[in-house]
Structures are given as C-alpha cells and as structure tokens.
Residue, then its C-alpha position, 0 to 999 in steps of 0.5 A: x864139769x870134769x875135774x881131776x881126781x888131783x884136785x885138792x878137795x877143797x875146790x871140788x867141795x866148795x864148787x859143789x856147795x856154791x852149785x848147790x846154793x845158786x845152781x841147783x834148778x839149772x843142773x841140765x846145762x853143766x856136764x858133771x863128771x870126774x876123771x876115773x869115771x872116764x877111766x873106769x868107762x874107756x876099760x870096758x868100752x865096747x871099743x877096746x881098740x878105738x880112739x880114746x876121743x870115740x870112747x869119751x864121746x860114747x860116754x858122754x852121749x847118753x847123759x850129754x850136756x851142752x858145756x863142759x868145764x875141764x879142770x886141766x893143767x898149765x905144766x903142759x905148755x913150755x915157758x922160754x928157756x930163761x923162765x922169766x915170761x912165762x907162758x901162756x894160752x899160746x905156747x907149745x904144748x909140751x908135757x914134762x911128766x906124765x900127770x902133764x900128759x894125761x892133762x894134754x891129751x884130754x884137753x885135745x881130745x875135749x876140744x876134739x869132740x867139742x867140734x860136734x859135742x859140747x862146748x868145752x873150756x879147759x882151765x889150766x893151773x899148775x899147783x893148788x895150795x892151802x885150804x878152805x879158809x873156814x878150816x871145812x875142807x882141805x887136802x885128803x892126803x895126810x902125806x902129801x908128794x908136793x912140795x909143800x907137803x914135803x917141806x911141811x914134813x920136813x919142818x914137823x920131823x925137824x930135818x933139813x928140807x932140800x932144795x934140789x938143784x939151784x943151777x936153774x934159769x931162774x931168778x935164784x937157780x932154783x925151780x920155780x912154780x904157780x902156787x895158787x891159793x884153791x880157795x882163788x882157784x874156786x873162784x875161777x871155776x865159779x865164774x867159769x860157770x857164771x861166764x860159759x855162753x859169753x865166753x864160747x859164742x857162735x862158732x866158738x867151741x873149747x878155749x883154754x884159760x891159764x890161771x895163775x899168779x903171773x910172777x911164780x914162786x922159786x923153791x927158795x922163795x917158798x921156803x922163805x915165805x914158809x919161815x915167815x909163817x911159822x914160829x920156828x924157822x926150817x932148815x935149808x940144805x942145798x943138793x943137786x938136781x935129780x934125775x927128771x927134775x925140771x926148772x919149771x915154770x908159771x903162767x900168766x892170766x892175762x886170758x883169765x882177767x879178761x874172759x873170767x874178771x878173775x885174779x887171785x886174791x890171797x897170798x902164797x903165806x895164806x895158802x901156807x898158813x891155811x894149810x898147816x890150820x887144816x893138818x890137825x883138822x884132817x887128822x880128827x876128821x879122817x881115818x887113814 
C-alpha cells in the first residue's frame, strides 16, 4: 500500500491498527510503503538522469509484492464547466495545483510499472475531513491550510471567515469540494484490502476507483453546516476570487459502490464535529 504523506493520520493509523488485527500473518501479499520513501530513494538513485517509472521499479524490486494500494487524488480529473456532474474514473486528467500533479503523475507511473509489476489500484478522493470518532487520532498539524482548518481558525480567533470568490458555476457561486468523513475513507482502503484479487483479475493490472460523496459540498454549504455544529455562530464575509483559486469539483463513486460495496456513512457535521473534538486532544498529546 502507498499512502501519501497528505493523509490525515488518522487513515493511516486506523488502516495500520485493522491490519494488525486481521492481516498480520498475510503481510507478503500487500506492498506497504509511504511517499517520501519514494522520494528519499529517487534522490540517490543510481539513476539520477532515468525515468521516474525505472526508479520506482528499482525501488520496489527488491522487497516486491504482488498488490499495491495507492492512495491518489480525485482533483487530477476535470469536472464539466457547469460543476453539476462531477466527475468520474473517466474524465480527462487535468491537475489544477501542483499536489494534484504529483498525484497524477504517480498514478500513471503506477499503472505503468503495473504492466510487469504488481498490480496496482489507485483510490482517488479530494479532502479528508474529521477524526477518528474514539477521539485516538486525528490530524497532526495544530494549523491546518484547508479549508476547514482555516474556518476553524477563524471561528476560535473570533474573525470573519472569507469566502473567496462567489461568482463560480455552482449551485451558490462558491466553489465547491468532496469532503469525506476519514473515518469512511478508511473503510474503503480496508475493503480495497478485502476486494484486490476480485478486483483486478487475469489481464487486469491497475484501476482507479473515486471516492466520494456524489453531490460536493460549496464553500458556503460548509460554513453553514459549520454553524450547525457550534454554539456560536461564524461570520462570513464575501471577497473576490484569488489568483489560482479554482471552482473545483467532486466526484461520483459509482465505481466504488459497485467494486468496493462501499458509500460514505457519516455526515459533513460529523466530520466537523469530530474534528473540533480532536483539536484539545491533539494539543495534550503533541509538542509542537
């Protein structure tokens, strides 16, 4: 399994704790591995000037494994100019930022080296919100960049939070995104675990499956839902659009309903709601 050194701690203890329990007698048939292993390795390859795809498959050799879970990101593809079907396994990649980049790039390069290496499958999401609901492990950072993190913020300093740009193809005008509880989102790497071989059979070497809600959430919808949550209400202030702000999109999960049997469970408040519960709790546990 290769998980990105974005994923909220969470999914990666949790999925680290259910493989322990149920997997831990079956550890030659998963490749497990992170990010900046990968980038650490590609820096002293004996390769400086080969392709990225020849370094990664250096790197894998020697401890190979037949299956190989990527955890990859649903922004690579483009939704439709309107923003109201959002996309799916299908749609043209086309990375807005450059963390979506790196996204796309591995994933291609994964399915690449899946032609004569393990079989790989890419599941792709846009933005992990809240925390382990039992409060044993959440997000690190005590700042966090996204959205949330920034409204959160803004809420405890007792400032407006902006809403940047409304003049968006969306059902508000402002953009929109997939936030996914990661407590659901673990549930999808735990039955992408479960599912592998009857999900890449024969001739079938790497898939992408989306996951997400289906319907996004607007900047403005989570404030909203945000206000539902706490005791005070937070204070919304309109402003333009910033340079490289994009209207976003979400993605369906068809694929992942079909393939995995999975659908997110729990709410957008519930991801909320957990997170604020983990704040205090990651400031006791943690030294910064």
């Amino acid at each position: 399994m290769v998980v990105s050194g974005g994923v909220q701690g969470c999914l990666i203890e949790c999925s680290a704790q259910w493989w322990d329990q149920h997997m831990s007698t079956r550890t030659e048939q998963v490749m497990c591995v992170q990010t900046p292993e990968f980038t650490r390795h590609a820096e002293r390859s004996e390769h400086p000037a080969g392709s990225i795809q020849r370094r990664a498959h250096d790197w894998l050799q020697p401890t190979f494994r037949p299956r190989l879970l990527y955890a990859s990101c649903a922004s690579s593809p483009v939704s439709s100019p309107s923003c109201t079907s959002g996309v799916d396994e299908d749609s043209p990649l086309a990375p807005q930022s450059p963390y979506a980049r790196t996204k796309a790039v591995c994933e291609e390069m994964f399915a690449d080296i899946a032609v004569v290496g393990p079989r790989v499958l890419s599941l792709r999401y846009f933005n992990p919100i809240g925390a382990d609901p039992k409060l044993r492990t959440g997000l690190q950072l005590k700042r966090p960049s996204h959205t949330l993190g920034v409204l959160i913020q803004a809420h405890e300093e007792g400032r407006p939070f902006p809403v940047t740009g409304t003049d968006g193809l969306t059902r508000d005008g402002s953009g929109i995104r997939d936030y996914v509880h990661v407590w659901d989102l673990t549930a999808a790497h735990i039955a992408a675990i479960e599912r592998f071989d009857s999900i890449l059979v024969g001739t079938k070497r790497s898939i992408a499956i989306n996951l997400g809600t289906g319907s996004g959430t607007t900047v403005r919808e989570l404030c909203a839902a945000f206000n539902d949550v706490v005791s005070t209400p937070l204070v919304t202030i309109d402003t333009d659009r910033r340079p490289g702000d994009v209207t976003g999109s979400y993605t369906k999960s068809d694929r992942a309903a079909e393939l995995l049997g999975w659908t997110p469970k729990l709410s957008l408040e519930d991801g909320i709601r957990s997170a604020l519960d983990w704040m205090p709790v990651r400031d006791k546990l943690l030294k910064d």
